[in-house]
C-alpha positions in Angstrom: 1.0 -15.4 -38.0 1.7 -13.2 -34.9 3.0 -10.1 -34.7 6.2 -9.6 -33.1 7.9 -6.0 -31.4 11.2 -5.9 -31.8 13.5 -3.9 -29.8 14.1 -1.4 -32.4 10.2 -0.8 -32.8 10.1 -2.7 -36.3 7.2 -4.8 -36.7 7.2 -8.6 -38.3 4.6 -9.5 -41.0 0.8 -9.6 -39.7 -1.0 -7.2 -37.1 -2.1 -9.7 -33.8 -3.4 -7.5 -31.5 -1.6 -10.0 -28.5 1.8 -8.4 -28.1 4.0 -10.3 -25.6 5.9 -7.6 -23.2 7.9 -9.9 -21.6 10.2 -12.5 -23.2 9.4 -16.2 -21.6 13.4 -17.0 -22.0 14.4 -14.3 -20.4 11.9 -14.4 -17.2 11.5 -18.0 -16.8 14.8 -18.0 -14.0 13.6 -15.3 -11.9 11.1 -12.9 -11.9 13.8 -9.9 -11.3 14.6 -9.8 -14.7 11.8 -7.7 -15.6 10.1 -6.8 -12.6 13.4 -5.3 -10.6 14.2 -2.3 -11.7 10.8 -1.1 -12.5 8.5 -2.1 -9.3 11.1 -3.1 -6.8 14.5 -1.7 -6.0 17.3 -3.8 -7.6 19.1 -5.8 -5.2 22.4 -4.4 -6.2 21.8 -1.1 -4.5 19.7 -2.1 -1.3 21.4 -1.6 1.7 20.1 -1.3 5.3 22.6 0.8 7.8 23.0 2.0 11.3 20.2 4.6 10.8 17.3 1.7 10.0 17.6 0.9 13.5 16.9 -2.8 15.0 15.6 -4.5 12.4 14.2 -7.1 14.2 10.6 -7.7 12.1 12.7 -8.2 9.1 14.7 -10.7 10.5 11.3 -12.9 11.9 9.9 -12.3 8.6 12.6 -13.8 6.5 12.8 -16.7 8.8 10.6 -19.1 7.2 9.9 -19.2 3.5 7.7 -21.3 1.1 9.7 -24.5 -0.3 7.7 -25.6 -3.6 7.3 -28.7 -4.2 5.7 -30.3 -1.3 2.3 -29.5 -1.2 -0.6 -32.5 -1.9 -2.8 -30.2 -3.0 -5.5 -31.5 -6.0 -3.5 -31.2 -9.5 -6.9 -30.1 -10.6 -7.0 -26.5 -9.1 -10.7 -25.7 -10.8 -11.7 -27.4 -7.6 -10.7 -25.8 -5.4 -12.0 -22.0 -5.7 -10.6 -19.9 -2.9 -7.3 -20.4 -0.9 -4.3 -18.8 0.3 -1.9 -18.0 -2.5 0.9 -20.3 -2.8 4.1 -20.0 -4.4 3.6 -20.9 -7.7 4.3 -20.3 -11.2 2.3 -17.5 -12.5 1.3 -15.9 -16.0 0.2 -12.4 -16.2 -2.9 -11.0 -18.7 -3.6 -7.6 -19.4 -5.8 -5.2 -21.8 -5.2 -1.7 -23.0 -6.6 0.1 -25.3 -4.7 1.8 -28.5 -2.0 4.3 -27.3 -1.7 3.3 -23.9 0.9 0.6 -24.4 3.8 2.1 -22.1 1.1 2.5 -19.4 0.2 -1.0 -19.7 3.5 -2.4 -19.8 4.5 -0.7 -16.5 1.1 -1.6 -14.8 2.1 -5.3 -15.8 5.8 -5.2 -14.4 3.7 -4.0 -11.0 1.7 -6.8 -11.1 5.1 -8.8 -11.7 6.7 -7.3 -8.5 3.0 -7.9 -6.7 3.2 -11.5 -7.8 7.0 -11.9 -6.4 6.0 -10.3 -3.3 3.3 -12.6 -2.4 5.5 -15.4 -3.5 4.9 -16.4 -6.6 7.4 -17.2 -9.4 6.0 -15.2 -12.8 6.7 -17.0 -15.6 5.4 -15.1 -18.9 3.1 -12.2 -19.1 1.0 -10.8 -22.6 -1.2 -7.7 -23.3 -4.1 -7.2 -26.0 -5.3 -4.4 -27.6 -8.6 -4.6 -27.4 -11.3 -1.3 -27.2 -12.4 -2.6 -24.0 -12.0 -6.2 -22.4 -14.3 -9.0 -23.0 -17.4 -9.1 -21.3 -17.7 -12.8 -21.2 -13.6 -13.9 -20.8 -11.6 -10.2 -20.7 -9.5 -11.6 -23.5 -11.8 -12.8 -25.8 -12.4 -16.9 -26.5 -10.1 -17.0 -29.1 -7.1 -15.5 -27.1 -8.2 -17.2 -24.2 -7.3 -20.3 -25.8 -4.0 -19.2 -26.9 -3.3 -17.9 -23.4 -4.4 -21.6 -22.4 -1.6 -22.9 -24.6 0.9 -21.0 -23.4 0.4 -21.4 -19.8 0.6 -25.6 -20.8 3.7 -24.5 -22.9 5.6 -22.9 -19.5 3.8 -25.1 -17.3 2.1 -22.2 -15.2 -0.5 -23.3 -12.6 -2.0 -20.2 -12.1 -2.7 -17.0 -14.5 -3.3 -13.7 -12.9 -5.4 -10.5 -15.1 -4.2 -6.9 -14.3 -7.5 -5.8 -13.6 -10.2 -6.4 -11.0 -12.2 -9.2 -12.9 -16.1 -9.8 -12.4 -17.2 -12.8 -10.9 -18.7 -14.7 -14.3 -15.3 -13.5 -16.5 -13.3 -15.1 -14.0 -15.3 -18.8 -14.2 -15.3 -18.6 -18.0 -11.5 -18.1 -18.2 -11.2 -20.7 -15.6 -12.8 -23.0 -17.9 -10.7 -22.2 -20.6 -7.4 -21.9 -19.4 -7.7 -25.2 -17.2 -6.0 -23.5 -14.4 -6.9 -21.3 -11.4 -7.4 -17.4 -12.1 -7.5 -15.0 -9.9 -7.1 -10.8 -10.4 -5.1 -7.9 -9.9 -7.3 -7.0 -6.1 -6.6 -10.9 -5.2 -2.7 -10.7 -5.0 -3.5 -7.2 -3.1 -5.5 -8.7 -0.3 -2.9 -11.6 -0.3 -0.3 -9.5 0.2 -1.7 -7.2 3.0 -3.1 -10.9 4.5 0.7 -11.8 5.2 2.0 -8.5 6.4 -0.6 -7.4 9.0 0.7 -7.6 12.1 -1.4 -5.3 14.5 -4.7 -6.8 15.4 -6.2 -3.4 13.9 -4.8 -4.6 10.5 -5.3 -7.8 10.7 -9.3 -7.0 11.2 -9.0 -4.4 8.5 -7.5 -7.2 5.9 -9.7 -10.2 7.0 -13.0 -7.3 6.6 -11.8 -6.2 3.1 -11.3 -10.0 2.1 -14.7 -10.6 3.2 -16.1 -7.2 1.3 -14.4 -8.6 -1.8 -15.6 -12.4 -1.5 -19.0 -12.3 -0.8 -20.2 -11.5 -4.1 -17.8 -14.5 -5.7 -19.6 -17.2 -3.8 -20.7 -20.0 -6.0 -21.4 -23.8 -5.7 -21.2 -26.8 -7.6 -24.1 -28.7 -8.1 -26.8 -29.3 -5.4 -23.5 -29.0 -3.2 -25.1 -25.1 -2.5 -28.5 -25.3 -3.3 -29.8 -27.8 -0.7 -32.1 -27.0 1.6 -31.1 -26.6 5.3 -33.2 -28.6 7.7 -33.7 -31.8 9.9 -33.1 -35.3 7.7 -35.1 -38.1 7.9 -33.3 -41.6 7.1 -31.0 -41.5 4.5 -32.1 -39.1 2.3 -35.4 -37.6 2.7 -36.4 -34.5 4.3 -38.5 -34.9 7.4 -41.2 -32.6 9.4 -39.4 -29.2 9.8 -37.6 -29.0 6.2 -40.4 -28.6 4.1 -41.2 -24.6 2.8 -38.2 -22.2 1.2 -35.6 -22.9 3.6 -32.4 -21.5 3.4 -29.9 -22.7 0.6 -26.2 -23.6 1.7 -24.8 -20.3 -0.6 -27.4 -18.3 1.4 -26.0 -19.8 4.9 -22.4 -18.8 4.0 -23.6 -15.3 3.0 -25.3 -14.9 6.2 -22.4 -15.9 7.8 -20.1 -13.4 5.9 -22.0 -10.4 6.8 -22.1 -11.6 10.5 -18.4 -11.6 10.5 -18.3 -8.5 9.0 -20.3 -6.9 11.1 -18.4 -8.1 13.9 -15.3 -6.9 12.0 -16.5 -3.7 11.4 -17.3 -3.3 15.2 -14.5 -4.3 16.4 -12.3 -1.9 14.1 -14.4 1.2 15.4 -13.4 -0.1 19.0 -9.8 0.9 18.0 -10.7 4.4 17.2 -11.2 5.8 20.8 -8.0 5.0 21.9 -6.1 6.5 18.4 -8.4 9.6 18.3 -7.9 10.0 22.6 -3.6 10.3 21.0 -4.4 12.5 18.7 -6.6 14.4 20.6 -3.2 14.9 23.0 -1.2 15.9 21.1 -3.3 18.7 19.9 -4.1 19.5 23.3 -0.3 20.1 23.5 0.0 21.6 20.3 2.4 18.7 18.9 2.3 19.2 15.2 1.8 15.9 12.6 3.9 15.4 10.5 2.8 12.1 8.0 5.1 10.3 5.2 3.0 9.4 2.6 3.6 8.0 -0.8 3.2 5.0 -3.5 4.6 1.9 -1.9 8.7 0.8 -2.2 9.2 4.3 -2.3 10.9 4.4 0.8 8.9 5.8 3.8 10.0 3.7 6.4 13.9 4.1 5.3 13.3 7.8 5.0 11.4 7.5 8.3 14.2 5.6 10.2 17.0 7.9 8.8 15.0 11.2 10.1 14.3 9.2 13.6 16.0 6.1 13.9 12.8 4.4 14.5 14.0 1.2 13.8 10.6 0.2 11.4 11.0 -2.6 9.5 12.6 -1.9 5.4 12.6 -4.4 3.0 12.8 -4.4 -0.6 9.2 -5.4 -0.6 5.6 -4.1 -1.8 3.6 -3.1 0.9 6.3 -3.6 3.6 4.2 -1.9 6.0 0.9 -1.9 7.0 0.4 -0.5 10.2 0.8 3.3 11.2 3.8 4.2 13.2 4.1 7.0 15.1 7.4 8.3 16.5 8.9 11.2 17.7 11.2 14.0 16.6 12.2 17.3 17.7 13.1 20.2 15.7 16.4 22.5 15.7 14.8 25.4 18.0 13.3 22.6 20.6 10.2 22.2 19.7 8.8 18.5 19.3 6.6 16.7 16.5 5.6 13.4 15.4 6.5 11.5 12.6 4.2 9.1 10.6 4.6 6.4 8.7 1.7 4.9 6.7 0.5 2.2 4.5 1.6 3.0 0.8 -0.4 3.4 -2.0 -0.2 1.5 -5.8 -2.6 2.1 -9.0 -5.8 0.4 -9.0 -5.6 0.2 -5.1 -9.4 -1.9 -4.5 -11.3 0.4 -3.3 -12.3 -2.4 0.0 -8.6 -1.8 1.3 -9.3 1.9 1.3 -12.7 1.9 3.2 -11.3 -1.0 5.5 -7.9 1.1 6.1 -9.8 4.4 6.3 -9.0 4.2 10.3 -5.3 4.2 9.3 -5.4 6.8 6.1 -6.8 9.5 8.9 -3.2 9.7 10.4 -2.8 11.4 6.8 -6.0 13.4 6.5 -5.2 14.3 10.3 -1.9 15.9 9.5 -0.5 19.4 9.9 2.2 18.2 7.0 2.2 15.5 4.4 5.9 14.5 3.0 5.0 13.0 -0.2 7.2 10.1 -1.0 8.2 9.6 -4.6 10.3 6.7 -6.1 12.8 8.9 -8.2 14.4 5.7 -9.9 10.7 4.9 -11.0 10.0 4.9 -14.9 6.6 6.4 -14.5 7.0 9.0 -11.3 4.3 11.0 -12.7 1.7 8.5 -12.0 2.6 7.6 -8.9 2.4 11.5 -7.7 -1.2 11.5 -9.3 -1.9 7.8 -7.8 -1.0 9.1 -3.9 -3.0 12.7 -4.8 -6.0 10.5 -5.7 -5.9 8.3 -2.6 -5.0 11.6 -0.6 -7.9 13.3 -2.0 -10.6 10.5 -1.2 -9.5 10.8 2.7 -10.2 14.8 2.7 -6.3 15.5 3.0 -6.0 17.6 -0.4 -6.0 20.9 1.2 -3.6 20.1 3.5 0.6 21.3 3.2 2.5 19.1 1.0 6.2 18.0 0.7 7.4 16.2 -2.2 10.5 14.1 -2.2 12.1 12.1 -4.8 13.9 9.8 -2.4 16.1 7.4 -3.6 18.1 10.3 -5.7 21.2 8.4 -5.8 19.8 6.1 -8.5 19.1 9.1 -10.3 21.5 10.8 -12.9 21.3 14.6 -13.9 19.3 14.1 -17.0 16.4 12.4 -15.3 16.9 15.0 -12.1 16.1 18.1 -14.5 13.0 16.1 -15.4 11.8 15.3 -12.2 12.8 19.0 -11.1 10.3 19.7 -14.3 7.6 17.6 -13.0 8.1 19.6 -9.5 10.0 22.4 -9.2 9.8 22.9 -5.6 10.4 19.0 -4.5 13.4 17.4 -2.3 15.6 15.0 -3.7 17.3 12.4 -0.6 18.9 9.2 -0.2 18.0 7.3 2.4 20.5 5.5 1.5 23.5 7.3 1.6 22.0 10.5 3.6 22.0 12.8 0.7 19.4 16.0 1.4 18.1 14.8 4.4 19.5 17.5 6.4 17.7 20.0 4.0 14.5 17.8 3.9 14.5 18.1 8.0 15.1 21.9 7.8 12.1 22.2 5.3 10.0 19.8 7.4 10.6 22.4 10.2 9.9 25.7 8.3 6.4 23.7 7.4 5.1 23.2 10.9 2.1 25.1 12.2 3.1 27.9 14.7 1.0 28.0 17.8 -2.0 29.8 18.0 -1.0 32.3 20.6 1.8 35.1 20.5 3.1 36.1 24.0 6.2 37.9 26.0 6.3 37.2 29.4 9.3 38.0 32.2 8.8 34.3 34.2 10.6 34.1 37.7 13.7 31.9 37.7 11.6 29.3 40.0 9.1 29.1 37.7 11.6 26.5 35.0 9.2 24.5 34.6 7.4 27.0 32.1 10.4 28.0 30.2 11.2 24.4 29.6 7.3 23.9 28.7 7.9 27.0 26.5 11.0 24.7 24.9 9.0 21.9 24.2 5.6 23.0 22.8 6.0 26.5 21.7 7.8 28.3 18.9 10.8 30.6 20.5 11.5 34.2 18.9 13.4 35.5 21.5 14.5 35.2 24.8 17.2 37.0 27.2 18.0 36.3 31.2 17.1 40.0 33.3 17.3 40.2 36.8 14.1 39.6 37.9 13.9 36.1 35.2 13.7 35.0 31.8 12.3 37.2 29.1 10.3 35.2 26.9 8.6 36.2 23.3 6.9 33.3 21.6 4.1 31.3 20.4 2.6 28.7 22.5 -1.0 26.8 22.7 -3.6 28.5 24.6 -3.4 26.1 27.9 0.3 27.2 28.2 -0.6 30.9 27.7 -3.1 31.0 30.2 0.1 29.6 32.8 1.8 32.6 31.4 -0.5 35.3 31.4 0.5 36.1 35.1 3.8 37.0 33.9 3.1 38.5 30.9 4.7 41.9 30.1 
């Protein structure tokens, strides 16, 4: 017997603790049926305008896509271990414990939307109650047969677990299910492997790749274990090859750690240069301002309609994963930078967030964070806590926060006064159609550091060049044109106050 939810909450005869979440009729044609309005923005309302800029990464993106159907690959996929995603037809697997089911549901239609996004076609999903997953195969034996059968039933080639799966649970589902597995961190890495663009990122995704497969190595057979050395004849080892030797596993991990010391190496290279920028702009007193927030919730859209920075939007996870810095200038003169970073998502594996550590310090390095919150999303609560987490890990906690629920036009009144509950002092915008941006900009301006030093100064009418230095950097109070020049009360960095202590009054 098997124990089926209905829509109205009543339950069929016998208690099965596998509950399917998301009806195989339904899903089978597309994977937006379920996935697109939780994880990624329904098409219906995605619209990219004048204030998105030149869009010209989207367009270069877009302009080749997978075609299924022509690859030669081995029908037996147990084979072959480790490889580039494909697209193919997927089945998702989860556990949760009793009580947690609406948490598990929504972490499922994520890893739905992740699937899509890397280009896969998800075909089914299930969840188990279960205390805590299965040592041996997550699921259990018994379920991992049934979840064999179905994936034979839908014809999936490939099922993927909503968790970061040890190396010995994903070989014994393997062997049960018949097809390849792979985990929650997997699609992650996949994901971030097709969007890097930089050569920063790329050597951040190909070190974090590394960091996660270098404890999954395994062999077949002899095929690892042989010993390296000269060969005599056809087969026989010869003067040179006799003692320990090293084993073909060990000669890949070797050459794993090489690479990623090289990696690591070359990413530190990059830091000179980014910390040399930042180091600038302080010099000048050019307050940070950094969009963070969960990814799709739309940073770069909020950051092209603020700038018109032209960064690439698309109704995609992970979109962007390289820091872009642009600038802005506020009502009274005075210019800042805006940031846009890599976005966040629950269970985020922890080797993207030491490799992108470089990139996260744009956030950590901020005078203001504008926190980025999907307010269409079903769960906004747990992405605020996700992005806090993350936040907190690269020492930004302490450091002024703006929240936004952006996409507010997808949000009626009854699910504003909620979200208004869940933060009373947020920002609700449209990126979209430009609704609160104005505000948000204001409030963005009212948050930015003042200088350190307060001065008043009569500067001579030659002397432009430090009024308009005064414009730039510095925070005006007052000023008024007398005879002898420009009175001047404000608050400028300590280099520009030294230029003005000549004329100071």
């Amino acid at each position: 017997m098997t124990h089926i939810t209905t829509p109205d909450g009543d339950d069929d005869i016998a208690v099965d603790p596998v509950e399917r979440v998301l009806a195989s009729a339904e899903t089978r044609s597309s994977i937006r049926v379920f996935g697109g309005a939780q994880a990624l923005q329904d098409e219906a309302t995605v619209a990219y305008g004048d204030t998105d800029g030149d869009q010209w990464d989207r367009e270069e993106r877009a302009a080749l896509r997978r075609v299924p159907g022509l690859s030669t690959e081995l029908e037996d996929v147990t084979e072959v271990e480790y490889r580039q995603l494909r697209l193919e037809n997927v089945v998702l697997v989860g556990v949760y414990p009793q009580g947690s089911q609406e948490d598990a549901e929504n972490s499922l239609r994520e890893l739905a939307a992740l699937a899509e996004t890397a280009g896969a076609v998800v075909l089914d999903g299930v969840l188990q109650r279960r205390p805590h997953p299965d040592p041996a195969t997550y699921i259990g034996r018994g379920k991992a047969a049934e979840l064999r059968d179905l994936v034979a039933a839908v014809g999936a080639d490939t099922v993927i677990a909503d968790t970061e799966l040890a190396p010995s649970q994903r070989r014994a589902l393997e062997d049960v299910a018949k097809v390849k597995v792979i985990d929650r961190t997997t699609v992650i890495l996949d994901i971030f492997s097709q969007h890097a663009k930089s050569r920063e990122g790329k050597a951040q995704v190909e070190l974090a790749q590394l960091e996660y497969l270098l404890p999954r190595l395994r062999g077949w057979g002899e095929s690892m274990s042989r010993q390296a050395g000269g060969q005599v004849g056809a087969g026989g080892a010869g003067m040179g090859s006799r003692g320990p030797g090293e084993t073909k596993i060990e000669l890949d991990r070797r050459r794993i750690r090489t690479r990623m010391a090289q990696l690591r190496k070359q990413i530190r290279e990059f830091a000179p240069s980014r910390e040399a920028k930042r180091a600038e702009r302080r010099r000048n007193t050019i307050p940070s301002v950094a969009i963070a927030g969960y990814t799709n919730a739309g940073k770069s859209s909020l950051l092209n309609r603020l700038t018109s920075a032209g960064v690439l939007v698309e109704n995609a996870l992970f979109a962007t994963l390289d820091a872009t810095v642009r600038r802005a200038e506020a009502a009274d003169g005075r210019v800042f930078t805006l940031t846009d970073t890599v976005g966040f998502v629950r269970n985020l594996p922890h080797q993207l967030v030491e490799a992108f550590r470089s990139t996260l310090e744009e956030v950590s390095g901020a005078d203001v964070i504008v926190h980025v919150v999907d307010g269409s999303h079903p769960d906004p609560a747990a992405q605020l806590a996700t992005v806090r987490d993350v936040m907190g890990d690269v020492g930004a906690r302490a450091t002024r926060e703006l929240v936004v629920f952006n996409k507010a036009d997808l949000v009626d009144d009854d699910a504003r006064l909620l979200l208004r509950g869940l933060e009373p002092t947020a920002h609700f915008v449209s990126s979209r159609t430009g609704e609160g941006i104005d505000e948000l900009r204001a409030a963005i301006e009212d948050a930015l550091p003042l200088p350190a030093v307060e001065v008043r100064a009569l500067v001579p009418y030659d002397r432009g060049d430090l009024i308009s230095a005064v414009h730039e950097s510095g925070h005006i109070v007052a000023t008024s044109h007398e005879q002898d020049g420009t009175a001047v009360h404000a608050h400028v960095s300590e280099r520009l106050a030294a230029e003005l202590a000549p004329y100071a009054v």
